[in-house]
DODREN-862575 format. One record per residue (C-alpha): residue number from 1; x, y, z. Coordinates in steps of 0.2 Angstrom, whole numbers, m for minus. Example, Ala and Ser with C-alpha at 12.3 -4.5 7.8 and 13.67 -1.06 7.14 Angstrom:
# DODREN-862575
   nr     px     py     pz
    1     62    m22     39
    2     68     m5     36
END
This chain:
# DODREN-862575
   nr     px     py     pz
    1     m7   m129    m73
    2      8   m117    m65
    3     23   m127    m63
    4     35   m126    m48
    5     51   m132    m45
    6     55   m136    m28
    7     72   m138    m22
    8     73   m142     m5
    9     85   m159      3
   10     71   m158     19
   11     58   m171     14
   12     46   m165     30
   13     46   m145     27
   14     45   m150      7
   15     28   m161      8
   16     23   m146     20
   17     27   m132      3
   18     19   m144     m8
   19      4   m148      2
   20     m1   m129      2
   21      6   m128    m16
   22     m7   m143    m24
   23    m19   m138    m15
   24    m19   m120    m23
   25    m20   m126    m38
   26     m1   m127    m43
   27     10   m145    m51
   28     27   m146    m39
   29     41   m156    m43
   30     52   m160    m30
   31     72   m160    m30
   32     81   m162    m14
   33     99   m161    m22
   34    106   m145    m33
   35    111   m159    m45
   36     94   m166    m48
   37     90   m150    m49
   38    101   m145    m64
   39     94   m161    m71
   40     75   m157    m72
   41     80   m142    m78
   42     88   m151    m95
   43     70   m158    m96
   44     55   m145    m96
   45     57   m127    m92
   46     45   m123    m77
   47     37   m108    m73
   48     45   m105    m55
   49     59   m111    m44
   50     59   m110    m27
   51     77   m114    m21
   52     82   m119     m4
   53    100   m109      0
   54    107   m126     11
   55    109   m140     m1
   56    118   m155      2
   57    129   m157    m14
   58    131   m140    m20
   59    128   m120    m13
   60    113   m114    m17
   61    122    m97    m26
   62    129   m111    m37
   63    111   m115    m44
   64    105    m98    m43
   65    119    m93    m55
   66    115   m107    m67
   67     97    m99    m68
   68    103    m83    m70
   69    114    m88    m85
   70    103   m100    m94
   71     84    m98    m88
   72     86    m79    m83
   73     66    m76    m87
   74     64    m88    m72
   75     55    m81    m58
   76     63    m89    m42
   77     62    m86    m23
   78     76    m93    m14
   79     72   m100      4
   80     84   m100     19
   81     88    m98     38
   82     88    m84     49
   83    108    m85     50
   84    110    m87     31
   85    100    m69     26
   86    115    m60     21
   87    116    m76      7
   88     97    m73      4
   89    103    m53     m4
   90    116    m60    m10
   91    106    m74    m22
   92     93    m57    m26
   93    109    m47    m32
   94    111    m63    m43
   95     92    m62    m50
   96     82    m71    m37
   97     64    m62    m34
   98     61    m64    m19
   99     65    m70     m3
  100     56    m83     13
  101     67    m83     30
  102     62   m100     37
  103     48   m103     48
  104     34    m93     38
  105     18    m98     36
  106     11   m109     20
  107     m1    m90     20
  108     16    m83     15
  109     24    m96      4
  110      6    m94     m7
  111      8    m75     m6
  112     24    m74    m10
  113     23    m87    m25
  114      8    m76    m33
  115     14    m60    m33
  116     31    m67    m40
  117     23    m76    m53
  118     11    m59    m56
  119     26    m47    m56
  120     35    m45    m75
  121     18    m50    m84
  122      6    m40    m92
  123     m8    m36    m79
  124    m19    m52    m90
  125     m7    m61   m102
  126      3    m71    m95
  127     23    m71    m99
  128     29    m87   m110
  129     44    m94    m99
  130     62    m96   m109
  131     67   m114   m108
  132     81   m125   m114
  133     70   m134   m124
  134     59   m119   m128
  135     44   m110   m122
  136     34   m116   m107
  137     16   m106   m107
  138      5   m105    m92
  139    m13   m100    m90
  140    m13    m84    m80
  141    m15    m86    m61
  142    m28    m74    m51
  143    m22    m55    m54
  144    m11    m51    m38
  145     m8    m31    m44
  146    m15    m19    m55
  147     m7     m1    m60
  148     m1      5    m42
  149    m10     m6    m31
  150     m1    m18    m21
  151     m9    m35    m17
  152    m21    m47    m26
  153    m35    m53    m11
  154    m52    m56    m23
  155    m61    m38    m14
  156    m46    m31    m23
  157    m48    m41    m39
  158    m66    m36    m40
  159    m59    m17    m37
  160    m48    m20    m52
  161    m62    m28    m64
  162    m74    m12    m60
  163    m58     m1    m64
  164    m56     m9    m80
  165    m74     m8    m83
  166    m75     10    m78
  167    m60     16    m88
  168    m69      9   m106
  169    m83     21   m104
  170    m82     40   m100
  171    m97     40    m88
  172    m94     51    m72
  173    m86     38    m57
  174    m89     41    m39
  175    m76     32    m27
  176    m82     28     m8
  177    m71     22      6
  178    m64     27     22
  179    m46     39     21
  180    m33     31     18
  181    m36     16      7
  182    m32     22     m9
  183    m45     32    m17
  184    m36     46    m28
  185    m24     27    m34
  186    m39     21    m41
  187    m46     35    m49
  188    m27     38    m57
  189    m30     20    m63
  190    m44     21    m72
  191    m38     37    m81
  192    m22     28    m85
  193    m31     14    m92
  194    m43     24   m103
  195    m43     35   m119
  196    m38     50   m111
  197    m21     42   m104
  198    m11     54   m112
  199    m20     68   m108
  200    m17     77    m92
  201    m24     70    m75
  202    m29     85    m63
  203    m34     80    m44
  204    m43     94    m34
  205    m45     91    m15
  206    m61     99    m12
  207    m57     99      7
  208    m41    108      5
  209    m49    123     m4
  210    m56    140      5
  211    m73    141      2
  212    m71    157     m7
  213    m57    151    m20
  214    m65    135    m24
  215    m74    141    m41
  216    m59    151    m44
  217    m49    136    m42
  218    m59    125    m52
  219    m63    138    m66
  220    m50    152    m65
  221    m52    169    m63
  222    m47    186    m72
  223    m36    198    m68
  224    m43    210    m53
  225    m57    198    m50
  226    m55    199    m34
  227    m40    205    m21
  228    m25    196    m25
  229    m30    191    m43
  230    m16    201    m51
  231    m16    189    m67
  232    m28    178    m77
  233    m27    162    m71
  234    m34    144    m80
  235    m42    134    m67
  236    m45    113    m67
  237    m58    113    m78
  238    m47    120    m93
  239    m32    113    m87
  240    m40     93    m86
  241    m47     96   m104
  242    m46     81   m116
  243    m41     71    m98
  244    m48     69    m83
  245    m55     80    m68
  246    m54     73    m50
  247    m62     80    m36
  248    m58     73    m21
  249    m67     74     m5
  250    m82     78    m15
  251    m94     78      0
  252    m86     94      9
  253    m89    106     m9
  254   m100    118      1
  255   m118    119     m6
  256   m117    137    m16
  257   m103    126    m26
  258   m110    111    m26
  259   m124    121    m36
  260   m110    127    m48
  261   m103    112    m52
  262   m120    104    m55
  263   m123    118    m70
  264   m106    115    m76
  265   m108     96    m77
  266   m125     99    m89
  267   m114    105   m101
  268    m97    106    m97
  269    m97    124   m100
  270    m92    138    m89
  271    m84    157    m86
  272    m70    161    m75
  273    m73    170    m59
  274    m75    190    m66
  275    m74    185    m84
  276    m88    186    m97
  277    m82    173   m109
  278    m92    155   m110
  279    m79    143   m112
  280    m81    124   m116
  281    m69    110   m109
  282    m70     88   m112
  283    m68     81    m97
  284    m70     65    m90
  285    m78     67    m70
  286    m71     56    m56
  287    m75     62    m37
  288    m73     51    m20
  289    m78     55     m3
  290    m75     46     12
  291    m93     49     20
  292   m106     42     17
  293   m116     50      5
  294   m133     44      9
  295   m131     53     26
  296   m123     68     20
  297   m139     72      9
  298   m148     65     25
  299   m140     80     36
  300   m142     91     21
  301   m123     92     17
  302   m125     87      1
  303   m137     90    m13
  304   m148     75    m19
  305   m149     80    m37
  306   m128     84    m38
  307   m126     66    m27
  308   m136     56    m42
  309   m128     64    m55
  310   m110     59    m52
  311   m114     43    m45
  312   m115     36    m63
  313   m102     22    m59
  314    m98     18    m41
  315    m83      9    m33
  316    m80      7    m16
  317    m62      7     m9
  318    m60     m9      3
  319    m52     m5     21
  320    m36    m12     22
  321    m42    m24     35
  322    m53    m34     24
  323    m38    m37      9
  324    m30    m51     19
  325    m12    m54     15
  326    m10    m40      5
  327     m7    m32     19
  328     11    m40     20
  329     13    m39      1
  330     11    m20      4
  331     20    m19     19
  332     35    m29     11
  333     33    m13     m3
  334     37      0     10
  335     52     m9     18
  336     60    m10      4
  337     57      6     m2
  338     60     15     17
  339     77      4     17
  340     81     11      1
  341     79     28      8
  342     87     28     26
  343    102     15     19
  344     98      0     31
  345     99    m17     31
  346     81    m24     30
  347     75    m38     21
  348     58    m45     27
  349     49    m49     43
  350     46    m64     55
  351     33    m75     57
  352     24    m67     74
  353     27    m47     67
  354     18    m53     51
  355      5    m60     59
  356      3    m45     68
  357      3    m36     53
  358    m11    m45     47
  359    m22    m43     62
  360    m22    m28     67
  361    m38    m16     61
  362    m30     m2     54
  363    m39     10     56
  364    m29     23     47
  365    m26     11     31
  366    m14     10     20
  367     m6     28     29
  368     m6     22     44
  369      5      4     38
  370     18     15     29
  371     19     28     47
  372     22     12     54
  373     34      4     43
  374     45     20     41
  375     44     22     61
  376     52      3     61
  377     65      8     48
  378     70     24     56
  379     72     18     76
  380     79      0     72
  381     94     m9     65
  382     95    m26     60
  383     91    m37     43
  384     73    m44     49
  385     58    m34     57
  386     54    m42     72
  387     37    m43     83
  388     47    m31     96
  389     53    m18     85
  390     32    m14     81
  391     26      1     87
  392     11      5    102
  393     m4     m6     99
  394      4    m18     86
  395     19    m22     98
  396      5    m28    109
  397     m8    m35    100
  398    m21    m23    103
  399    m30    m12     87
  400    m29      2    100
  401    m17     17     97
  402     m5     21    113
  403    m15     25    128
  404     m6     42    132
  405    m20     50    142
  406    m27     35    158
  407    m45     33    150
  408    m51     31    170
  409    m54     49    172
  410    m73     53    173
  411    m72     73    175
  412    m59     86    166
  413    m45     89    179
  414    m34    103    176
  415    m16    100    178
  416      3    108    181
  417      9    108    164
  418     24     98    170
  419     16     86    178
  420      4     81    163
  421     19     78    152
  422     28     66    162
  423     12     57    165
  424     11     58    146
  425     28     52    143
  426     30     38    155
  427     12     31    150
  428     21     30    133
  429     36     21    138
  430     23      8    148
  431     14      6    133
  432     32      2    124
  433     37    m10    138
  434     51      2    143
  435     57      7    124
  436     61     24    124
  437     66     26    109
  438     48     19    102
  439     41     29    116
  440     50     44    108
  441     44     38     89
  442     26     39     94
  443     28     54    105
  444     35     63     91
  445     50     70    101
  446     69     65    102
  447     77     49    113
  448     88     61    119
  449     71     72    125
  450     66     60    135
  451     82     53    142
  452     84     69    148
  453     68     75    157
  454     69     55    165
  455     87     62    173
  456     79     78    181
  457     63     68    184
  458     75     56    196
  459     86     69    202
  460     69     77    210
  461     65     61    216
  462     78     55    225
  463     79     75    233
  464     63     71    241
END
């Protein structure tokens, strides 16, 4: 069993964490004193600390440095109040992992005590803990990431046993799910985790493509081929050999291709566009659409025999609204990472914007989370992302983008150009509670844009 030490002087908000705590699974033993802290410590080396900042005897630093200096394989997440976050960074400059800004939700505390435990281990084995009086082992909590996926709910630990499974055989994979929710991440996984690792990985988005380049692109052409060929040229299919080829988007490969690629895949032979040389390649196939094939062969889209030959070993790519907290676990990723990048101040969320987080649809998955959490970064100051600072439909609790255009209109009316844009603009800034600069952010336009048109808009006005 996964020990926790908890060291917290508040016996109420303690029996709260270790409530939720048991109940996952987890043995907490409580310390409500730095000093009794230090003391436990001298007896059995646990396998996480989560440290309260205000304690009673002692500053919470002071305990985090003694960690850091004599258990610093220690995973710890230190606790505090919105007025102390500043002393929050400060105890992660120290070593701490991670960080909860009182009140959360016990969803969080479990959250953030998994992927702390999962982080630093080898995705299965877990990592023996450095003690005083020697090596604390742990059996290995429920898998909380895997390769570059964020987050740990069980649709996603199914996701990462087929990927495992799927990256022990070289059978052709075919990837479903809607845009967005990771789908070129997992096939890079499973090559990453197979035998072809070191060998190139080489992703073709068959939607991208011209129609008329696409067997060039994927098996190169010779010089004077066509206009424009002016040198030979290797395509996918020789550049992918001994790794994997992934063809994205599979489902809008127009049909003369598709019959192409069928020929290719019986023997993994082919001739580049104008050349007369068979050439061979080892490949291993992985393709993803976010269609439903079924319909797609349906509406004649997509050919049958082509659809049953790559769909060897299928994984299907959950919507980010079905992964449950994840959602924060990946949002937390972006924060940090956007913060890094623009030079602010953030650190985490409240209570009510992650709990709108987690509520809300998405229906542009995991892209749509990192536009929003790069819009928060860029138009807000401050060390916590709060409810207010969330854009459009998320600022309002509604899985609706920003209602721009009034959806009462019944027949198409044409309109002065001028007037459709204020209407536009100031149905934004409604639908941001009078924020211009988020108004602006979802408008995709300058503050200053708007702060100037609303001047001239006035000035008209009041000359009425």
């Amino acid at each position: 069993m996964t020990r926790i030490l908890l060291i917290e002087d508040d016996r109420s908000i303690a029996a709260l964490y270790i409530g939720a705590l048991e109940k996952d699974g987890y043995h907490v033993t409580l310390c409500a004193s730095g000093a009794d802290a230090l003391a436990a410590l001298q007896d059995a080396a646990p396998h996480m600390a989560l440290l309260d900042i205000k304690l009673p005897d002692m500053d919470g630093l002071t305990v985090m440095d003694y960690l850091a200096r004599h258990h610093p394989c220690l995973p710890v997440i230190v606790i505090t109040g919105h007025g102390s976050v500043n002393t929050a960074v400060d105890a992660m400059r120290r070593g701490a992992d991670d960080f909860l800004v009182k009140p959360f939700s016990t969803e969080r505390l479990l959250s953030a005590v998994a992927g702390t435990l999962a982080k630093d281990r080898d995705e299965t084995v877990p990592r023996a803990i450095a003690g005083l009086t020697g090596h604390a082992e742990h059996k290995p909590a429920q898998r909380q990431s895997f390769g570059d996926f964020i987050g740990g709910s069980a649709v996603m630990r199914s996701v990462f046993s087929q990927i495992e499974n799927a990256a022990r055989s070289d059978a052709t994979v075919f990837i479903t799910g809607e845009s967005g929710t990771g789908k070129e991440i997992c096939a890079e996984a499973i090559h990453k985790h197979s035998k072809r690792a070191l060998k190139p990985f080489i992703p073709i988005n068959c939607a991208a493509i011209p129609r008329d380049l696409m067997e060039s692109e994927l098996f190169g052409h010779v010089k004077g081929a066509f206009t424009g060929a002016i040198t030979d040229r290797h395509g996918a299919a020789h550049m992918a050999n001994g790794g994997t080829l992934f063809l994205d988007e599979i489902a809008e490969m127009n049909r003369d291709m598709q019959s192409k690629l069928l020929r290719f895949l019986q023997s993994l032979s082919f001739q580049k566009v104008g050349g007369s040389k068979i050439e061979t390649t080892d490949i291993r196939i992985i393709c993803a659409t976010n269609k439903n094939p079924l319909d797609e062969i349906d509406s004649g889209q997509f050919r049958e025999d082509l659809f049953y030959r790559l769909h060897v070993l299928p994984v299907y790519m959950p919507p980010l609204k079905d992964r449950g907290d994840d959602v924060i676990d990946i949002a937390m990723a972006f924060l940090q990472r956007f913060t890094r990048e623009e030079q602010k101040n953030f650190v985490s969320f409240d209570e009510e914007a992650e709990r709108r987080l987690r509520s809300y649809d998405w229906p542009g998955n995991i892209r749509q989370l990192q536009n929003v959490i790069r819009n928060v970064v860029v138009m807000h100051e401050g060390d916590i992302v709060s409810v207010h600072m969330l854009p459009g439909g998320l600022l309002h609790g509604k899985n609706s983008t920003i209602p721009l255009i009034p959806s009462k209109t019944t027949s198409f009316e044409i309109k002065p150009l001028a007037q459709a844009e204020r209407e536009i603009i100031e149905s934004a800034i409604r639908a941001c509670d009078g924020n211009i600069p988020q108004a602006a952010a979802a408008l995709e336009v300058s503050p200053s844009t708007i702060y100037r048109k609303k001047a001239s808009w006035d000035a008209s006005d009041s000359a009425k």
